[in-house]
SEMARLUM-591189 format. One line per 2 residues: their letters; for each residue x, y, z of N, C-alpha, C, O, CB. Coordinates in Angstrom, 3 decimals. Glycine has a CB too. Example, Ala and Ser with C-alpha at 12.3 -4.5 7.8 and 13.67 -1.06 7.14 Angstrom:
AS	13.190,-5.690,7.800,12.300,-4.500,7.800,13.200,-3.300,7.800,14.236,-3.319,8.465,11.308,-4.473,9.046  12.850,-2.250,7.080,13.670,-1.060,7.140,12.900,0.030,7.870,13.409,1.138,8.039,14.084,-0.598,5.725
//
This chain:
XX	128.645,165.091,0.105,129.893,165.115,0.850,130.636,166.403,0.540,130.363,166.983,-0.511,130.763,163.884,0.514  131.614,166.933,1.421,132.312,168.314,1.496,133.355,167.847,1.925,133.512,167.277,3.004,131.780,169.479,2.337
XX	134.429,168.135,0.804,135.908,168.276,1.020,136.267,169.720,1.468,135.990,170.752,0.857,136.700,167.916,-0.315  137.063,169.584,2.877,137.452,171.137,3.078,138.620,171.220,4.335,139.009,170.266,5.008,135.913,172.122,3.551
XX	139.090,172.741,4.454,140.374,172.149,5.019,139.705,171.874,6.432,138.546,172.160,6.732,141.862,173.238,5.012  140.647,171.267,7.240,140.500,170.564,8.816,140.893,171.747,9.334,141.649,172.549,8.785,141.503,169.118,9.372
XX	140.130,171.909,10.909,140.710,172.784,11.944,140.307,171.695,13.055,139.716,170.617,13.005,140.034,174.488,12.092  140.944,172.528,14.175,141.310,172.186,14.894,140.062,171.144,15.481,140.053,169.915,15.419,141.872,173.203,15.457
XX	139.043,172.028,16.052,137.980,171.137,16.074,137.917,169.926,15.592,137.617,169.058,16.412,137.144,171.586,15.630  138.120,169.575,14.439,138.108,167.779,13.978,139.213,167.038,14.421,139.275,166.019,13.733,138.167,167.453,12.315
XX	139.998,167.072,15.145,141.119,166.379,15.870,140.406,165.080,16.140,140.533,163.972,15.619,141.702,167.166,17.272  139.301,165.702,17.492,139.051,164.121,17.942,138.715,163.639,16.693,139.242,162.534,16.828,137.813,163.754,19.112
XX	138.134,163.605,15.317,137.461,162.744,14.516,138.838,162.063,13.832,138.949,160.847,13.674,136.308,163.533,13.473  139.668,162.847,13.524,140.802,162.808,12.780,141.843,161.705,13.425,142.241,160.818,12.670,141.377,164.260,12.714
XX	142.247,161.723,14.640,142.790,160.958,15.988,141.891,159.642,15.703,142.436,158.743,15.063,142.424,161.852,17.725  140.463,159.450,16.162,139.964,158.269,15.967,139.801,157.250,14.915,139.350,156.105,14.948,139.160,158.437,16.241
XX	140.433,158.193,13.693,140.369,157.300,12.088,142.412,157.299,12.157,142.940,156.507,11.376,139.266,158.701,10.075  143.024,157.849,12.733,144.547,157.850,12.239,144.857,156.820,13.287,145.257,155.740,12.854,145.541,159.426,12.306
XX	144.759,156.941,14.417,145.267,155.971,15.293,145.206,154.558,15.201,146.172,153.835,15.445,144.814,156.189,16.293  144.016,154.124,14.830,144.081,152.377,14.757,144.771,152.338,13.033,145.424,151.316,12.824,141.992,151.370,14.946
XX	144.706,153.065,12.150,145.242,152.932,10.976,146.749,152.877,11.293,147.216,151.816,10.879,144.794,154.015,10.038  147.506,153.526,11.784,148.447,153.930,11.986,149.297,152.195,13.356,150.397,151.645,13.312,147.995,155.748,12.513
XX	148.286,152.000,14.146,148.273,151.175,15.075,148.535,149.735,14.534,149.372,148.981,15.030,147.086,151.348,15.759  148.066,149.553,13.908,147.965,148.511,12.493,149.297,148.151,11.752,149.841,147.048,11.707,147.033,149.255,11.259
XX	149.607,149.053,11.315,150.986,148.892,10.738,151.018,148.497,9.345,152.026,148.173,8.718,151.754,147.906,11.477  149.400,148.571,8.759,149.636,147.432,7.383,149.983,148.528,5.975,150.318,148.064,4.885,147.770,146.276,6.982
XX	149.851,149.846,6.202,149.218,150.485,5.402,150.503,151.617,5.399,151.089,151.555,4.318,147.637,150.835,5.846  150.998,152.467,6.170,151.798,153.701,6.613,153.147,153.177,7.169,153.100,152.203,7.919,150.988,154.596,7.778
XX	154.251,153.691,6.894,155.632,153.348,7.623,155.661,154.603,8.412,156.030,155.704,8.004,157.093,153.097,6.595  155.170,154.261,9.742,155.282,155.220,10.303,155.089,153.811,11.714,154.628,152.670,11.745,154.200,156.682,9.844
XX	155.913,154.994,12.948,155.866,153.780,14.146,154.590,153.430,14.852,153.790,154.203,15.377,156.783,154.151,15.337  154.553,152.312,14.780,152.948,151.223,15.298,152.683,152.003,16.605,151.588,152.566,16.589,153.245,149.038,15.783
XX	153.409,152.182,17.741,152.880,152.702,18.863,152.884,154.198,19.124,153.271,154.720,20.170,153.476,152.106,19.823  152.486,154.729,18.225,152.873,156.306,18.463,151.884,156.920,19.161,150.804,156.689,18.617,153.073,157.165,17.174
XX	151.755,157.742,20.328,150.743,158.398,21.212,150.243,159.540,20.107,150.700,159.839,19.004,151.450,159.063,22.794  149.047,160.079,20.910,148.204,160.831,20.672,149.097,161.788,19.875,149.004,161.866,18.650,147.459,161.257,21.830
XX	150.290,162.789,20.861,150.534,164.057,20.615,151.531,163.419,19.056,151.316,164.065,18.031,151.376,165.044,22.145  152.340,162.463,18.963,152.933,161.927,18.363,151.850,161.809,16.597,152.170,162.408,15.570,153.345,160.697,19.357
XX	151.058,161.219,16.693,150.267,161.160,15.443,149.653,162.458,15.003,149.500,162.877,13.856,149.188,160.181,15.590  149.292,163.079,16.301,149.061,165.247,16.197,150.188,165.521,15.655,150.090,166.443,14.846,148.988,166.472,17.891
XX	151.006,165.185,15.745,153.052,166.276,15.128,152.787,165.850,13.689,152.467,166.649,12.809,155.427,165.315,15.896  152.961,164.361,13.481,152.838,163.973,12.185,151.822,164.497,11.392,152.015,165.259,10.445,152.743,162.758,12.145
XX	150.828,164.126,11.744,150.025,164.366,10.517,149.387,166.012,10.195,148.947,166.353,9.097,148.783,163.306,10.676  149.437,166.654,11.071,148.983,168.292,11.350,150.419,169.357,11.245,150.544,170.567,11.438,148.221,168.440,13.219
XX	151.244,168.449,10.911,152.643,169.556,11.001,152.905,170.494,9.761,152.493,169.921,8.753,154.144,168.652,11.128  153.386,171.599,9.501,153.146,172.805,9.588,153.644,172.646,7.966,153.492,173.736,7.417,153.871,173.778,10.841
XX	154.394,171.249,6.686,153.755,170.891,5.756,152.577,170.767,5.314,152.048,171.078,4.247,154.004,170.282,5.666  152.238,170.305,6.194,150.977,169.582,5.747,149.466,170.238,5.233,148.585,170.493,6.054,150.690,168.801,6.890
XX	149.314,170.449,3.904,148.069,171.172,4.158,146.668,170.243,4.083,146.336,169.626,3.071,148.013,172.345,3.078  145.860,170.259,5.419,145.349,169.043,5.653,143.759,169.240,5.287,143.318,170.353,5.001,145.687,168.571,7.169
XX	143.141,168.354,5.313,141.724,168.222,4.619,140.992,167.385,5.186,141.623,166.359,5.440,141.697,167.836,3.283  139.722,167.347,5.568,138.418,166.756,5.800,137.596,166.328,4.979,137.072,167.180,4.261,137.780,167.386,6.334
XX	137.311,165.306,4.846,135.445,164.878,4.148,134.786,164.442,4.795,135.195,163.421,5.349,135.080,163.900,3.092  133.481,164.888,5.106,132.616,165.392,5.726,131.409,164.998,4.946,131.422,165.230,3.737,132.863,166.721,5.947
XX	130.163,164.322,5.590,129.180,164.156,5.571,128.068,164.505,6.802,128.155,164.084,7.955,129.339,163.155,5.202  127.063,165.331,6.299,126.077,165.771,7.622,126.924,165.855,8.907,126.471,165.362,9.940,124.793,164.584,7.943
XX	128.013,166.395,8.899,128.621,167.066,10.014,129.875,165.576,10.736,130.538,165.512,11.772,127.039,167.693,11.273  129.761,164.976,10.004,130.607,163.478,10.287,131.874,163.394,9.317,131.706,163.475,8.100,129.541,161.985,9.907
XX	133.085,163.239,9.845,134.195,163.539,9.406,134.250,161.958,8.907,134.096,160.952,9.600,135.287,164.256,10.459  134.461,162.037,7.792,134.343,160.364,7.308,136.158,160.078,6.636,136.642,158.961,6.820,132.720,160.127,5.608
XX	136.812,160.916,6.066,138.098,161.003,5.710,138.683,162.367,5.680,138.141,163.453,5.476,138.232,160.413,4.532  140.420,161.931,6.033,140.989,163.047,5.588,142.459,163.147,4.535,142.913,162.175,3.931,141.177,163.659,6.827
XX	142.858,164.098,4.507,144.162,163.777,3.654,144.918,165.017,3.933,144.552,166.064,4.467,143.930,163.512,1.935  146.154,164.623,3.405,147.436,166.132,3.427,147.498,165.842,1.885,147.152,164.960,1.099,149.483,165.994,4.543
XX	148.210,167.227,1.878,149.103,167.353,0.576,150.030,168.040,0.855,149.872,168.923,1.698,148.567,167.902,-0.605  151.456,167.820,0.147,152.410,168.802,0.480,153.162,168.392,-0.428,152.811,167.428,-1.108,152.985,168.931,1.819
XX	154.750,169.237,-0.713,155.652,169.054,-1.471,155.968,167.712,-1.326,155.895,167.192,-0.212,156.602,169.892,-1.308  156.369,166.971,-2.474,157.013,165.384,-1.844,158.616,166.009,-1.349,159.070,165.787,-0.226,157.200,163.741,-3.470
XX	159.273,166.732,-2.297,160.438,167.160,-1.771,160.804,168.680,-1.493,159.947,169.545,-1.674,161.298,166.657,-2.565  162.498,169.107,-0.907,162.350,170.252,-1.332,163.174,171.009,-2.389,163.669,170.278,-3.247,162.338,170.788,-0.386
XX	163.456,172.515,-2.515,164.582,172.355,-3.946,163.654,172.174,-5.208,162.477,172.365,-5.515,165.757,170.759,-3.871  164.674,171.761,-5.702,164.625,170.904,-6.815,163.311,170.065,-7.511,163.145,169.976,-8.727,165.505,170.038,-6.440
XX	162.482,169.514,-6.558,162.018,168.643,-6.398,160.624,169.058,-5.791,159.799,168.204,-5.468,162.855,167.890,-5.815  160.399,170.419,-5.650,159.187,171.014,-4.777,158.054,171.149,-6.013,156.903,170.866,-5.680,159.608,172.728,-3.911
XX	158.210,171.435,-6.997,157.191,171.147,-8.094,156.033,169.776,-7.872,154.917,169.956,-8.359,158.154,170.852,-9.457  156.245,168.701,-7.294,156.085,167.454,-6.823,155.292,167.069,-5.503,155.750,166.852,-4.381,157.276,167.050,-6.729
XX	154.040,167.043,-5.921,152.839,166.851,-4.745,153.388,165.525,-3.869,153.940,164.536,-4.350,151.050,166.471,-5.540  153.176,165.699,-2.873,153.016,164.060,-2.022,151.801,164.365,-1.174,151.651,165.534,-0.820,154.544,163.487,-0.808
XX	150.763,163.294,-0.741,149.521,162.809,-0.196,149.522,162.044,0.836,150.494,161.288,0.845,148.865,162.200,-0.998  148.994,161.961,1.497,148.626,160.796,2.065,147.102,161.061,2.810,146.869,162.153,3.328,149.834,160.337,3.076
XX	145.836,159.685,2.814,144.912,159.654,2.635,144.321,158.751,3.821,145.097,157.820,4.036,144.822,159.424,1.417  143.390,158.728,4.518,142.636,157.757,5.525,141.036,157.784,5.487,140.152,158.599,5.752,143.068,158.147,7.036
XX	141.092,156.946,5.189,139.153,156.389,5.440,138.768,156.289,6.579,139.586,155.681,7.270,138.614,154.898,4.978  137.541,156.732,7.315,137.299,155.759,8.712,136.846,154.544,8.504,136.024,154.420,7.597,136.299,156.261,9.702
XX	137.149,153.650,9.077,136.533,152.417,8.760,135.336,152.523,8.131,135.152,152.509,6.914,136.360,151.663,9.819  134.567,152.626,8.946,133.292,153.026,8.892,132.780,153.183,7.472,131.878,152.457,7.056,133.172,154.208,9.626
XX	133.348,154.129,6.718,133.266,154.782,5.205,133.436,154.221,3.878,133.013,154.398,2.736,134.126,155.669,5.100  134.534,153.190,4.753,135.113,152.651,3.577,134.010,152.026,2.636,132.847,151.863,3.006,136.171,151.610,3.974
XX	134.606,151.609,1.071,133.990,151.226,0.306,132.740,152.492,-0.099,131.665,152.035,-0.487,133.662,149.913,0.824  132.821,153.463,-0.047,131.821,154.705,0.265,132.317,156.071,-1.111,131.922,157.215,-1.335,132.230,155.384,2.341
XX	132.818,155.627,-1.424,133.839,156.481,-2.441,134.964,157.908,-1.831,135.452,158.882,-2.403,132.661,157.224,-3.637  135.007,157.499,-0.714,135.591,158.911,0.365,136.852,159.068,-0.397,137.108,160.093,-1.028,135.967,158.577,2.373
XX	137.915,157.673,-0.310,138.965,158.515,-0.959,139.404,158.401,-2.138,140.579,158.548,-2.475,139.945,158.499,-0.405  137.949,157.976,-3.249,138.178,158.319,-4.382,137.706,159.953,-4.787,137.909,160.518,-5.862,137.567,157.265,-5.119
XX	137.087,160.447,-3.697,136.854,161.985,-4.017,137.977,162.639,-3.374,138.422,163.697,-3.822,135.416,162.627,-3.451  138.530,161.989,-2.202,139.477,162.792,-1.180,140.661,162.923,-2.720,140.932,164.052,-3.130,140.174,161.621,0.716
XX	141.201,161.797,-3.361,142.491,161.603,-4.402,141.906,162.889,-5.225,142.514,163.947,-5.059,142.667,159.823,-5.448  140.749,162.887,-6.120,140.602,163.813,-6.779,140.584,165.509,-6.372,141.074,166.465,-6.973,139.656,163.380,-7.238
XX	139.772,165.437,-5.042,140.132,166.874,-4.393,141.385,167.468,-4.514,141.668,168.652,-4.698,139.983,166.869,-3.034  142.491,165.954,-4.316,143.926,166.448,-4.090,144.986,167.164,-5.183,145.885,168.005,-5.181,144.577,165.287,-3.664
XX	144.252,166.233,-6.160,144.654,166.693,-7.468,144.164,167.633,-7.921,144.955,168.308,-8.580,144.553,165.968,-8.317  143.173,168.004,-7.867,142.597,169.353,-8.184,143.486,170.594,-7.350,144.015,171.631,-7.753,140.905,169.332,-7.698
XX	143.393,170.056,-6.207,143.976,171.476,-4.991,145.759,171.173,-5.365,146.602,172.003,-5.025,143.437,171.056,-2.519  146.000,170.346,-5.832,147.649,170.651,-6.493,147.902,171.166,-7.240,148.625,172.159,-7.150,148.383,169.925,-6.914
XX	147.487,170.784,-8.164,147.427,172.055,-9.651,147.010,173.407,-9.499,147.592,174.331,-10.067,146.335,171.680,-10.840  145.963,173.568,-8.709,146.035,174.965,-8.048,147.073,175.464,-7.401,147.512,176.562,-7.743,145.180,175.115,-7.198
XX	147.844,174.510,-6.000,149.284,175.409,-6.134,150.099,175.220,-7.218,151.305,175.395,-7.045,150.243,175.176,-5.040  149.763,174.954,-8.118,150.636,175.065,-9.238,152.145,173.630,-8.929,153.375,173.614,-8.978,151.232,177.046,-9.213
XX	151.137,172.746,-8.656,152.264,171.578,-8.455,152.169,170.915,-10.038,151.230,171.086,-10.817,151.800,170.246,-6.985  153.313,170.172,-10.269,153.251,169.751,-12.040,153.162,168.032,-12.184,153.258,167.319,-13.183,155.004,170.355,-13.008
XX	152.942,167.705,-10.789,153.165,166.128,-10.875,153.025,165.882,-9.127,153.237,166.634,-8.176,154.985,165.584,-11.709  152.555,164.421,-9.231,152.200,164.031,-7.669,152.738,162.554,-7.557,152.438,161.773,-8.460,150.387,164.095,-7.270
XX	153.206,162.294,-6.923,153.952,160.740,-6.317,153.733,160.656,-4.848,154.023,161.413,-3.922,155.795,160.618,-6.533  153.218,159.669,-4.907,153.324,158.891,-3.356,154.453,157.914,-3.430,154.631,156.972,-4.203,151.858,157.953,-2.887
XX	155.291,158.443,-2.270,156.488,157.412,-2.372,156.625,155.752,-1.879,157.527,154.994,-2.234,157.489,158.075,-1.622  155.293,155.354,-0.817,156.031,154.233,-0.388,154.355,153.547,-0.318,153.660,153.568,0.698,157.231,154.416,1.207
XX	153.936,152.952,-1.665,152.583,152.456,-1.406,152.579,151.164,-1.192,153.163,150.554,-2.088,151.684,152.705,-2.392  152.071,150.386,-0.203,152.260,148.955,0.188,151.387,148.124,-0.488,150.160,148.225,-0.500,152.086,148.716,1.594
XX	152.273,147.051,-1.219,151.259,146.262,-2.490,150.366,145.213,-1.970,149.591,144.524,-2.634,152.183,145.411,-3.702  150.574,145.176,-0.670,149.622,144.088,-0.109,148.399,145.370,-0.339,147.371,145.016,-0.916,150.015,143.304,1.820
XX	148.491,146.569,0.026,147.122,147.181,0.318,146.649,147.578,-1.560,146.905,148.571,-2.241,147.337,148.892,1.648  145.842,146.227,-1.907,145.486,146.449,-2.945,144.344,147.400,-3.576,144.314,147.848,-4.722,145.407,145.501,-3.143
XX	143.526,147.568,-2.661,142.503,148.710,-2.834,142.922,149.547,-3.114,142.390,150.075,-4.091,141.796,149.115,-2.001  144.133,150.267,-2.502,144.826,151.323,-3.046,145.401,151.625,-3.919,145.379,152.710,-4.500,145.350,151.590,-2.652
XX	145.996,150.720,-4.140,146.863,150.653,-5.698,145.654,150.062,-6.695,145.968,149.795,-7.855,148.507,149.332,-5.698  144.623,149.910,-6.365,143.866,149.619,-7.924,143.567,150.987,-8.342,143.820,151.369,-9.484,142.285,148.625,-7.930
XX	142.701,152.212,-6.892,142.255,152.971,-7.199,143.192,153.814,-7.819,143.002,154.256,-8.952,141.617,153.276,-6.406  144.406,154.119,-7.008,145.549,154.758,-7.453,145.696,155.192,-9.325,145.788,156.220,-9.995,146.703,153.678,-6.929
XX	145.651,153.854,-9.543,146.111,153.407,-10.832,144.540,153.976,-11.944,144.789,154.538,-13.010,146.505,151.366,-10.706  142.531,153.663,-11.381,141.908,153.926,-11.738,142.343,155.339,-11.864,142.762,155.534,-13.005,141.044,153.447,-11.293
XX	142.397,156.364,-11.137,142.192,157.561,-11.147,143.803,158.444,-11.889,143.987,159.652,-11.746,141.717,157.862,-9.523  144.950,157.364,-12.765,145.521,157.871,-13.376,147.387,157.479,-13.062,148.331,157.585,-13.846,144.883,159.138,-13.211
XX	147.370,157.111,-11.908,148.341,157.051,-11.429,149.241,155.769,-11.906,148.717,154.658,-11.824,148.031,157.188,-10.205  150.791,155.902,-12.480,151.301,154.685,-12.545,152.366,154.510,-11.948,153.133,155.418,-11.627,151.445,154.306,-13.608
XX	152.583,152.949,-11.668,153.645,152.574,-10.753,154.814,152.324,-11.639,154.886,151.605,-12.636,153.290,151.325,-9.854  156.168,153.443,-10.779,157.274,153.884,-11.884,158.131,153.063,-11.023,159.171,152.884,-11.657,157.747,155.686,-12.228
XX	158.193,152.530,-9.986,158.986,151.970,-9.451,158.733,150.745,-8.499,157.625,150.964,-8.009,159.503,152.834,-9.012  159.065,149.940,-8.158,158.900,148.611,-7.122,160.194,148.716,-6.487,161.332,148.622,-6.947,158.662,146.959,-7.868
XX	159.526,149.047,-4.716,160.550,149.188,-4.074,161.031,147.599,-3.129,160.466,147.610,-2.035,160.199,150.510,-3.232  161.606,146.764,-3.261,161.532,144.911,-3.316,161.771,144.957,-1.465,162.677,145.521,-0.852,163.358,143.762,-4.605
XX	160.658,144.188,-0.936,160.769,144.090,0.648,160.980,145.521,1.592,161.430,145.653,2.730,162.093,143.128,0.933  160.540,146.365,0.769,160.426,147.697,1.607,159.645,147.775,2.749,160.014,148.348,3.773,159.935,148.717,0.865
XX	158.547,147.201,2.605,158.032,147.534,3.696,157.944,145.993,4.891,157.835,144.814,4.556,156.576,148.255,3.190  158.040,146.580,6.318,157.915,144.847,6.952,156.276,145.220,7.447,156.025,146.330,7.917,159.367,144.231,8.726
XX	155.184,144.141,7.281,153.921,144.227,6.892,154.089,143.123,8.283,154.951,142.249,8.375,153.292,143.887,5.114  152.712,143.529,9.593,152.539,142.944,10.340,152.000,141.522,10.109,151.701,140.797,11.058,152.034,143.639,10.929
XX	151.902,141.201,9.031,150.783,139.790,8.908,151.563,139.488,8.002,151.482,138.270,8.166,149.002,139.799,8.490  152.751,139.676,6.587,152.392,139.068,5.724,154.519,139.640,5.226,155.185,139.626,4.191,150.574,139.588,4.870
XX	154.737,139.979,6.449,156.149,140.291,6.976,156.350,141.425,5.512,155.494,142.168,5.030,157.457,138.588,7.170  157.796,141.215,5.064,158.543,142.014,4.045,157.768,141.827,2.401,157.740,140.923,1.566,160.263,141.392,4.075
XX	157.311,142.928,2.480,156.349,142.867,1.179,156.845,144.416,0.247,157.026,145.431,0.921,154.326,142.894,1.795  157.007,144.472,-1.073,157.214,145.343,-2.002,156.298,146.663,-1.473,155.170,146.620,-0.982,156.845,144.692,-3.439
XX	157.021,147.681,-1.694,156.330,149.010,-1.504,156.541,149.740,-3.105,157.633,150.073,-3.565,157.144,149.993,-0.073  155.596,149.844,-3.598,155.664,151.057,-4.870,155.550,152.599,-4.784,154.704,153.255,-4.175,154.560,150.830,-5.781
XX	156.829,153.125,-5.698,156.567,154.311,-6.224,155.332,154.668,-7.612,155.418,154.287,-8.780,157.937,154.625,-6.571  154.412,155.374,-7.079,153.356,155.403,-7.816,153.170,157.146,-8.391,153.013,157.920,-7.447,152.118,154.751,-6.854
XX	153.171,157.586,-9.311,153.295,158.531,-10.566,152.457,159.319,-11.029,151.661,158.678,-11.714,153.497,157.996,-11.548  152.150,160.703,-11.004,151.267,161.281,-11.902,151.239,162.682,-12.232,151.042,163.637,-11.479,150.157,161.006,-11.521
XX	151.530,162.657,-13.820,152.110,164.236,-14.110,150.724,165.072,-14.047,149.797,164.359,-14.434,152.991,164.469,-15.868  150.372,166.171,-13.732,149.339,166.743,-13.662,149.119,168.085,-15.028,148.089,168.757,-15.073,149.381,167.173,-12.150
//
């Protein structure tokens, strides 16, 4: 597998793994019906420095990284990560997390937080936590979860 940055070309692959994730609602606070150009603004916007994993020419995951804040606060990686279905269980974004961390510390970031991780999505927060990360905060009914309504969102931690 090859972690590397996305161009333009991988859209359609990128579009076909963000959209039903995104469509879903269980995972991202971001709005359930958002069109094409709408999930293109978000996730490709001009923060974002974005990434591919790639197998034999098959875009299997991707991820951003960018400042979580600015100021003050720009020392401070934020992520966010998608599997294609397809992949999952495949180790995609346990290499995509480590790529990220690696390519943060290279910009010379000193710490990485994801701000709003949804505790129903437990896969995530186990790996999260495997690969170093701890949960510094419980945010109580943060997120409203299509199946399982108002469920805790965590702030999750990691000095680099």
């Amino acid at each position: 597998m090859t972690i590397r940055p996305a161009h333009d070309g991988d859209w359609p692959s990128l579009l076909a793994m963000l959209k039903p994730v995104f469509s879903a609602g269980e995972t991202y606070a971001v709005d359930r019906d958002l069109d094409d150009d709408a999930i293109r603004t978000f996730w490709m916007m001009d923060a974002h420095e974005v990434f591919v994993a790639e197998r034999d020419g098959q875009v299997l995951g991707t991820y951003y990284l960018m400042p979580n804040r600015h100021g003050g606060g720009a020392h401070v990686a934020n992520c966010g990560y998608v599997t294609a279905a397809a992949a999952q269980g495949q180790g995609i974004a346990s290499a995509m997390c480590r790529h990220s961390l690696d390519r943060a510390r290279q910009r010379g970031f000193r710490a990485m937080q994801f701000n709003h991780v949804v505790s129903t999505n437990r896969g995530a927060v186990a790996l999260w936590q495997k690969l170093g990360f701890d949960i510094v905060g419980i945010l109580p009914g943060a997120f409203h979860h299509p199946v399982h309504g108002y469920v805790d969102a965590f702030v999750m931690f990691q000095t680099l």
